[in-house]
C-alpha positions in Angstrom: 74.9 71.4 113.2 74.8 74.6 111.4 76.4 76.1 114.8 79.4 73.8 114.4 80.0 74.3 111.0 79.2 78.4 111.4 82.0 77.8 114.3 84.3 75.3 111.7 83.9 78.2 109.1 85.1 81.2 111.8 88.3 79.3 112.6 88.9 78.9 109.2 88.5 82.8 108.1 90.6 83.4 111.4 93.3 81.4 110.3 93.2 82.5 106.9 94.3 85.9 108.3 97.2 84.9 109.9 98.3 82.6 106.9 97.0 84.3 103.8 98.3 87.9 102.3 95.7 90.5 101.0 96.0 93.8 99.0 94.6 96.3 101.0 93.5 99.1 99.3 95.0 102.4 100.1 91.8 104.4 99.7 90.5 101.8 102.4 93.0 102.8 104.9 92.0 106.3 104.1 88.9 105.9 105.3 89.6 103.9 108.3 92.8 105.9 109.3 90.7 109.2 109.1 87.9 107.5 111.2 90.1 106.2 113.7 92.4 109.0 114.2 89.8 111.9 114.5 88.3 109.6 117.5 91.9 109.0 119.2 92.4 112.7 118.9 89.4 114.4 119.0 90.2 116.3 116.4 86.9 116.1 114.2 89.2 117.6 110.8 92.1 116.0 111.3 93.4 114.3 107.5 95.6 111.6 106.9 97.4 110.7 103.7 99.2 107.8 102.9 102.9 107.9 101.6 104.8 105.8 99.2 108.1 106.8 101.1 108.4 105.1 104.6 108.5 108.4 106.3 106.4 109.2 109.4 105.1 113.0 109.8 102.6 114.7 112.1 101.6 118.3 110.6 100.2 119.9 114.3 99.0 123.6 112.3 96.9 121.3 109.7 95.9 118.5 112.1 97.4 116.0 109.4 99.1 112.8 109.5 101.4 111.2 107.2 101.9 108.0 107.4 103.7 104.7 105.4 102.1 102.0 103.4 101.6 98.9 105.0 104.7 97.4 102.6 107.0 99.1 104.8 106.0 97.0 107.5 107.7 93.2 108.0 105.2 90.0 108.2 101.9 89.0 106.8 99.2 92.2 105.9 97.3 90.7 109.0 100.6 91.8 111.5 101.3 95.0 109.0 98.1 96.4 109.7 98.3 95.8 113.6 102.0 97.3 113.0 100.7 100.4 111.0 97.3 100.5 112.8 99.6 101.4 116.1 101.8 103.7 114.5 98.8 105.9 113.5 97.7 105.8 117.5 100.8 107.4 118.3 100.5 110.2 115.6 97.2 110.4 116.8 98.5 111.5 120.3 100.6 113.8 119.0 97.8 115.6 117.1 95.8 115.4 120.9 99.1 116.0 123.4 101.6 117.4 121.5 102.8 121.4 121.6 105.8 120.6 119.3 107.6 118.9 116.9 110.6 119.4 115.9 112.3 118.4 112.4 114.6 115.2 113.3 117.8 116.1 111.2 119.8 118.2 114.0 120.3 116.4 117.7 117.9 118.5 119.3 115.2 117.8 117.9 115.8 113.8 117.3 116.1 113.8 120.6 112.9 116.2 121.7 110.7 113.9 119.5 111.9 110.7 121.3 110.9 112.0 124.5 107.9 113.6 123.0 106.5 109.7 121.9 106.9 108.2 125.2 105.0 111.3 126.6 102.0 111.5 124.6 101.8 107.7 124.9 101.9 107.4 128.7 99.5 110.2 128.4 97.3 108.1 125.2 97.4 104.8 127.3 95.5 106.4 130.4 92.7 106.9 128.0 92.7 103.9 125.6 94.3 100.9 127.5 93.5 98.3 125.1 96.4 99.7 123.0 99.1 98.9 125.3 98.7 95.2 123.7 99.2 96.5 120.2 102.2 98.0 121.5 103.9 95.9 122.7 103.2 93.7 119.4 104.7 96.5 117.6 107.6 97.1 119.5 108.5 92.8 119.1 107.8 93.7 114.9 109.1 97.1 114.5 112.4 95.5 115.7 112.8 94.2 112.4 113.1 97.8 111.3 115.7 99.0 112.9 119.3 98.8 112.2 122.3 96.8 113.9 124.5 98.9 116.2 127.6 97.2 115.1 126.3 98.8 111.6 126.6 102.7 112.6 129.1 104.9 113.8 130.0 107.7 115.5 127.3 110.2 117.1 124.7 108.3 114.9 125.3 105.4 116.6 124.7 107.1 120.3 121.0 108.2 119.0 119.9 105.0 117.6 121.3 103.2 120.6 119.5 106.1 123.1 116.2 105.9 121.4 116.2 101.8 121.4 117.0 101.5 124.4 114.6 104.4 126.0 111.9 103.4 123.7 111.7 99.7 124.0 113.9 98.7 127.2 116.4 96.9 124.8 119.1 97.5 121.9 119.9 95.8 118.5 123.2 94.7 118.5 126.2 95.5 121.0 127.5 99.0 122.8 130.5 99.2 124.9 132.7 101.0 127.6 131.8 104.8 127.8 129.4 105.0 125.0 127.2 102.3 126.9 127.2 103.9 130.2 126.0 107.2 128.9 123.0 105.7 127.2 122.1 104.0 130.3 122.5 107.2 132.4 120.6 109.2 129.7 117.8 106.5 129.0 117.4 106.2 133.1 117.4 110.2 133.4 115.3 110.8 130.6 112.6 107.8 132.4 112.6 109.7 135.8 111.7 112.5 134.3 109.0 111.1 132.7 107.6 109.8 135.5 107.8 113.0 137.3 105.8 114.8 134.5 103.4 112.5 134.8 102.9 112.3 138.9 102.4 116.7 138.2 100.0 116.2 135.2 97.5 113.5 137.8 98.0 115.9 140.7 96.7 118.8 138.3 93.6 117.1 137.4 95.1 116.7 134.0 94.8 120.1 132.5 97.5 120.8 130.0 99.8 123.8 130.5 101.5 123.7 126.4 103.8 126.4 127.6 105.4 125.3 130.5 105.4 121.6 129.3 107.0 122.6 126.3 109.5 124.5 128.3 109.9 121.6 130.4 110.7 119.0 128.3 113.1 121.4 125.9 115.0 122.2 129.4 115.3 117.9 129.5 116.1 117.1 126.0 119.4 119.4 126.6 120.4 117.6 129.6 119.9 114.4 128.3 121.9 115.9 125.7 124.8 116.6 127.7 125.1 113.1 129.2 125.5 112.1 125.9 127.8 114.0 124.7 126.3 115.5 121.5 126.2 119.0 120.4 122.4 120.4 119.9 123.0 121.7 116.6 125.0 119.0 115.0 123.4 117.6 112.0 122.4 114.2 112.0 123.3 111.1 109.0 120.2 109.1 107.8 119.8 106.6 110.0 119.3 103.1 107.5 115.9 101.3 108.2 116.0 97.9 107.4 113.3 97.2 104.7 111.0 94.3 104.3 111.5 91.6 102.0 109.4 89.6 100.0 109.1 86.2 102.0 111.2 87.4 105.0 109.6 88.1 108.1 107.8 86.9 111.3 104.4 84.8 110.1 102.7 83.0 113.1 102.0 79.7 110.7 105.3 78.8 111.6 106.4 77.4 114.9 109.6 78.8 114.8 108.5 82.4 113.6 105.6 82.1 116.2 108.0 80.7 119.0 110.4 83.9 118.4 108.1 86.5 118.2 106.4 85.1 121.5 110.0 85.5 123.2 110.7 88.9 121.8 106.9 90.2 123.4 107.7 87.7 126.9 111.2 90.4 127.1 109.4 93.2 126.4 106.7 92.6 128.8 108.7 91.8 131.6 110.9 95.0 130.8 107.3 97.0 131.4 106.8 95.2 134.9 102.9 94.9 133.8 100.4 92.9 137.1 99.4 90.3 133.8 99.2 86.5 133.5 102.6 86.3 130.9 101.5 83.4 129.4 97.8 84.5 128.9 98.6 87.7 127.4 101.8 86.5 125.5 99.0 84.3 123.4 96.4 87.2 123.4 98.9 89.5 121.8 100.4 87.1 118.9 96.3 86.5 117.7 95.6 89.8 118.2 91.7 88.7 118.5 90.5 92.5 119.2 91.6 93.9 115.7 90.5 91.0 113.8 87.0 91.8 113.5 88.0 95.0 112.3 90.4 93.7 109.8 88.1 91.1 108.2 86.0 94.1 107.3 88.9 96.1 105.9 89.6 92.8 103.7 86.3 91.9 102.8 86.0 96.2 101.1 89.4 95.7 99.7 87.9 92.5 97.8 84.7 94.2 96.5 84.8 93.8 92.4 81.4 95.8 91.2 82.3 99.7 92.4 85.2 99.2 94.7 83.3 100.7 97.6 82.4 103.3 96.3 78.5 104.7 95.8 76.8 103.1 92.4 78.4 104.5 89.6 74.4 104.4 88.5 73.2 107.2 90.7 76.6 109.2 90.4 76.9 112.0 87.8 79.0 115.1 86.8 78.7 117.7 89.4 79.6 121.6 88.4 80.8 123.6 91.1 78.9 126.5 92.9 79.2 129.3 91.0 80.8 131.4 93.7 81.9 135.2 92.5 83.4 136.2 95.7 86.4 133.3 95.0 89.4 134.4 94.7 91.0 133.0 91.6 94.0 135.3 91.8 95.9 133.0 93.8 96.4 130.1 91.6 96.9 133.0 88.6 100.7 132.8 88.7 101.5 135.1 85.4 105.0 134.8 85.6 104.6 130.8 84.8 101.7 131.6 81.8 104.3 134.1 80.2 106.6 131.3 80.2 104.1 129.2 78.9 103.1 131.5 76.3 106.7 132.5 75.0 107.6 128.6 74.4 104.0 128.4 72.7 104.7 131.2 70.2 106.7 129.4 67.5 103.7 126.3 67.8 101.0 129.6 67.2 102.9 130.5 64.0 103.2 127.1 62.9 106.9 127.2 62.4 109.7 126.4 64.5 113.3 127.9 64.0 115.9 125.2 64.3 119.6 125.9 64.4 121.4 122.7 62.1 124.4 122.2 60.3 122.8 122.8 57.2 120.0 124.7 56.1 118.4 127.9 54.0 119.9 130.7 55.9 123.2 131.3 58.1 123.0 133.1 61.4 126.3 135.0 61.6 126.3 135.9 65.1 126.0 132.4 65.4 129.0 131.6 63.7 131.0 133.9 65.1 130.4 132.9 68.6 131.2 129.1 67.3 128.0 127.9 67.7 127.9 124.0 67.0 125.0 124.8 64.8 124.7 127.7 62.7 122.1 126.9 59.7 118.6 127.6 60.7 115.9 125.8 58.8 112.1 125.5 59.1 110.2 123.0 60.5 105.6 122.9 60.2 104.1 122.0 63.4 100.7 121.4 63.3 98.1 120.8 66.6 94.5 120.4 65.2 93.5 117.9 68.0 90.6 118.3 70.6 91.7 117.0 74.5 89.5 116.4 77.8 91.7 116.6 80.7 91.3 115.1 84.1 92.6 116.6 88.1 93.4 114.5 90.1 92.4 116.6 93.3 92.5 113.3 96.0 93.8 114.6 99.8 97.7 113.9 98.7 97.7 117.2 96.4 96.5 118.8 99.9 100.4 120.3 100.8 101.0 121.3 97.2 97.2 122.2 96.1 97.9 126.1 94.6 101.0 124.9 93.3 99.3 122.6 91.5 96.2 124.7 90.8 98.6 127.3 89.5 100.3 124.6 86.9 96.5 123.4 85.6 95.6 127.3 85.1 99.0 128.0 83.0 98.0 124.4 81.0 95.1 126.1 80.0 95.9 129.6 79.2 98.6 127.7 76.9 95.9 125.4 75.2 93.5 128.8 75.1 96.4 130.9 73.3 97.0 127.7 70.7 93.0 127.6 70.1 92.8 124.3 71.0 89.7 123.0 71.9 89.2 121.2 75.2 87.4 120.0 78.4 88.7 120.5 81.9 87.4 117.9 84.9 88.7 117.1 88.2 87.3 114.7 90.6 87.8 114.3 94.3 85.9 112.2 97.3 84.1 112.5 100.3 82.4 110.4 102.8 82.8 107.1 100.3 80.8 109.2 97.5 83.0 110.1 94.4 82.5 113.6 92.9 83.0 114.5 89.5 83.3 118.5 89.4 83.0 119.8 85.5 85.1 122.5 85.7 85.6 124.2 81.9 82.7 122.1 79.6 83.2 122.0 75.8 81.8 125.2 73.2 83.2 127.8 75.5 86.2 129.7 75.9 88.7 129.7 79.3 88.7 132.5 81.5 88.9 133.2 85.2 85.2 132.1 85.4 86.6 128.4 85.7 89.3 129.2 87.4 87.3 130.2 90.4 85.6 126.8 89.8 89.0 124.9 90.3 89.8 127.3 92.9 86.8 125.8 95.0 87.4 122.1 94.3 89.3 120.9 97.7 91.9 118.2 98.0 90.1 115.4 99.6 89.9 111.4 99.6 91.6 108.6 97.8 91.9 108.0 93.8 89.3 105.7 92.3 90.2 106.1 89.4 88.2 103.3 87.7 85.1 104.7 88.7 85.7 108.3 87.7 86.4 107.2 84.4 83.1 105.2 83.8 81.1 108.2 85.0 82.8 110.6 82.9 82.6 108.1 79.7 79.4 109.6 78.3 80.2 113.0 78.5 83.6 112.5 76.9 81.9 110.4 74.5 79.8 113.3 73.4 83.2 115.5 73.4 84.7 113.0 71.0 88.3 114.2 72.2 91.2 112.9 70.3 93.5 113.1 73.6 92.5 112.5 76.8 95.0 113.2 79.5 94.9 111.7 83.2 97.1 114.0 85.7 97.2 112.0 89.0 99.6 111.6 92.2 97.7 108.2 93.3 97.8 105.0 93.2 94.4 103.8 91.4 92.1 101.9 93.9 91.8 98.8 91.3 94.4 99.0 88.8 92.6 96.1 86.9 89.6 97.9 86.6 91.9 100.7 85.6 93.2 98.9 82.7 90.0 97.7 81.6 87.9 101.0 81.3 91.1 102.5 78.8 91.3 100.0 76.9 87.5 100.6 76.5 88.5 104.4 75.8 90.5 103.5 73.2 87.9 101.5 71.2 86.0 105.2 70.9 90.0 106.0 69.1 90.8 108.6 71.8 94.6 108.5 73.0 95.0 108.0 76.5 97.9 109.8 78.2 98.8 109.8 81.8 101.3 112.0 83.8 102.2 111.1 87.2 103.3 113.6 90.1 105.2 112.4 92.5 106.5 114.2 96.0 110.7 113.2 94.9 112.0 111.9 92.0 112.0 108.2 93.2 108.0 109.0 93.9 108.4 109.7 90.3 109.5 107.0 89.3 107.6 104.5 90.9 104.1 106.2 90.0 105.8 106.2 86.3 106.2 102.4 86.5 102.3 102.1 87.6 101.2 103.8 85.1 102.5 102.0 82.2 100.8 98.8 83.9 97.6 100.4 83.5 98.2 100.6 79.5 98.1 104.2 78.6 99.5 105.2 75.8 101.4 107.6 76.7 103.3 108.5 80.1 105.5 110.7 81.6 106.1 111.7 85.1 107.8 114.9 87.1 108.3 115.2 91.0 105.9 118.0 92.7 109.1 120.2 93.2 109.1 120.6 89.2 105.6 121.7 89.0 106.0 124.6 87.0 107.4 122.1 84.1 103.9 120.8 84.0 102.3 122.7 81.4 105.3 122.2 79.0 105.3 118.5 79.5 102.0 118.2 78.6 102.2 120.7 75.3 105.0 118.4 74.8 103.2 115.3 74.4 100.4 116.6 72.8 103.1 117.9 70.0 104.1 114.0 69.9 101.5 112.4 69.6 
């Protein structure tokens, strides 16, 4: 009995992941993306981050990967993850195979890359077969993604239409006359030579000449060029990608969702001429049985309520970094930007501020004869008596800006130094599931390079649980009694609801909790800004990496606010 209900019970989770949509947590994927794509590429260092953008980028120098959320994906999480979960395969081959990769906004190398994916997947598939179901489940999805033919114009149009059909055997929309028959002669061209690659890299007992394949296939890319008719250097128009929508897509609890994406994989596995039982493997790829095991377990660490997945919070504590003397601190020292700093901060030393008005106790005749709009200066007491602990966010995202932003923390605190404000610097990162909370300037002393070379040796690494940094570092902050506590963080918090519980329990103590969010654009921006008002700080403001240097300002700015 307890067999049949065990068995009543498993259908019921299975089904449950076909019909039901979970949050997965990003630092989850983190730690399953780095897992799985240092096995697929045998790199043991390679890094993955996770972007809020849905933009796909492979980093060969630093073995990193960058890939989207799973929102950017169409259907339920269970068919997002399979979705995403393949995409990060093929960036995984790229880190293993590839010798180049070329940026995709001039012809030449949009069209390098394309040949490059079916390469190091042909070449990925020899060693990990099982993927060439997830595939082909991808390419039925990813459809979803692209955009109509009819849609685009011009050259733009001959690319998309080139890499569809290449790519997947098929095309989204319609193509005529001349333009048609030059993407079939360039798709069938760029095949053979595929194929031929592939016959020389067996014979060779598979040992990778990166030269003369790179030569190869950049001598291929041009004359797949020609029969298109593009110019190598001509710039290349965003290409639209169709996003997701909030109750649109394929979900296999409907017949007629199920039924459609069953036709779309029957086409594409007839276009790949696999020796399979159709029908057999057309239902083994819509269940997707072989990644469900692994995705319960991703769902059942996304649900975890007590620590998030983390280590205890209980056996956790503040960690100060190896004193190391030989760091060199000189390279997040940028003097220029402290100068700056210090300049702005010299009116707020003196405790007066000039202000040009039209009225006031003195008139600035230069002023007025150059027509200024306001000529009267007047006088204007500033005071900052306030004490603030400030937090770094140091998680693997700041990894491709990591001295810029070193560089804005350092000119933050020579500011706060030069205003004798007291504070408390602290910066957290993760590794291997385990949280660490580095302490890198403590309270009762005075900032100099000797914490600089502690931030110097805190490395970008693992995802932002926010929640849990904050309830270790509550007693020590406790004991600082700060009257500003400011949060400086790229990420998305792991649980935003435990987020919002543990300030609000800040606040109780009467400390002001202020958050500024960095994000890579100013859209990033904007959306991190819109999280962090959810999470009920008090304060917020947020600038795009590329301001960086506008850091230190911003945050002398609030603290003059508040």
């Amino acid at each position: 009995m307890s067999i049949f209900w065990n068995t009543k019970e498993k259908e019921k989770e299975d089904n449950d992941l076909d019909t039901v949509d979970f949050r997965i947590r990003n630092d989850v994927l983190m730690d399953i993306s780095t897992f799985l794509a240092r096995r697929w590429s045998n790199h043991h260092d390679a890094v993955v981050t996770i972007s809020r953008e849905n933009k796909t980028y492979t980093n060969l120098e630093k073995n990193k990967i960058t890939i989207p959320q799973l929102e950017y994906f169409h259907g339920n999480t269970f068919q997002k993850y399979r979705q995403w979960r393949t995409l990060l395969w093929h960036e995984s081959m790229r880190l293993k195979y590839s010798f180049k990769i070329y940026d995709t906004d001039i012809v030449f190398g949009h069209i390098f890359n394309i040949l490059e994916t079916k390469r190091v997947e042909i070449l990925g598939l020899d060693e990990w077969r099982g993927m060439i179901k997830e595939i082909i489940f991808y390419e039925a999805l990813s459809g979803n993604n692209k955009p109509l033919l009819n849609s685009l114009h011009g050259k733009s149009k001959i690319i998309e239409a080139f890499s569809q059909f290449f790519l997947t055997g098929f095309i989204k929309g319609e193509i005529f006359g001349g333009e048609n028959e030059r993407i079939l002669k360039a798709s069938e061209y760029a095949k053979n030579s595929i194929k031929e690659y592939i016959k020389k890299y067996e014979i060779r007992d598979k040992l990778l000449d990166p030269i003369s394949d790179q030569k190869w296939l950049e001598s291929e890319t041009r004359q797949i060029i020609k029969i298109l008719q593009l110019d190598s250097l001509m710039s290349i128009p965003p290409i639209p990608i169709i996003m997701p929508k909030d109750k649109i897509g394929l979900s296999t609890s409907h017949e007629e969702d199920e039924k459609k994406l069953s036709n779309q994989i029957e086409k594409i596995v007839k276009l790949k001429n696999k020796e399979i039982e159709l029908e057999k493997v057309k239902k083994e790829i819509v269940q997707g049985k072989d990644i469900k095991e692994e995705f319960k377990a991703i769902v059942k660490e996304s649900k975890k309520n007590d620590n998030k997945g983390y280590e205890s919070t209980e056996n956790l504590s503040i960690t100060v970094p190896y004193d190391n003397i030989e760091t060199d601190e000189n390279k997040i020292y940028d003097y220029n930007l402290i100068n700056k700093t210090k300049t702005a901060l010299k009116e707020w030393k003196s405790g007066w501020k000039e202000k040009y008005d039209y009225q006031g106790e003195e008139l600035e005749l230069e002023n007025h004869i150059e027509r200024q709009s306001k000529i009267f200066i007047s006088d204007k007491k500033i005071s900052i008596n306030v004490k603030i602990s400030i937090l770094l966010d140091l998680s693997s995202s700041i990894e491709d800006n990591e001295i810029e932003y070193k560089k804005a923390a350092v000119a933050l605190c020579e500011g706060l130094e030069y205003l004798d404000i007291k504070f408390t610097l602290y910066a957290f990162n993760t590794e291997s599931r385990a949280i660490k909370c580095w302490v890198i300037k403590p309270q009762n002393v005075r900032w100099g390079s000797f914490y600089a070379k502690r931030l110097m040796q805190i490395k970008p690494l693992g995802g932002t649980p926010l929640a849990e940094v904050y309830k270790i570092l509550q007693p020590v902050i406790n004991s600082f009694k700060p009257d500003i506590f400011v949060t400086l963080t790229d990420g998305e918090p792991s649980d935003m609801n435990a987020v919002r519980s543990t300030i609000s329990s800040y606040k109780r103590y009467g400390i002001r909790m202020i958050a500024i969010g960095l994000g890579s654009d100013t859209n990033d921006a904007i959306g991190i800004g819109l999280n962090l008002k959810y999470l009920n700080y008090e304060k917020t403001l947020t600038l795009s990496k590329k301001r960086l240097q506008d850091l230190p300002k911003k945050v002398l700015g609030l603290l003059i606010l508040s």
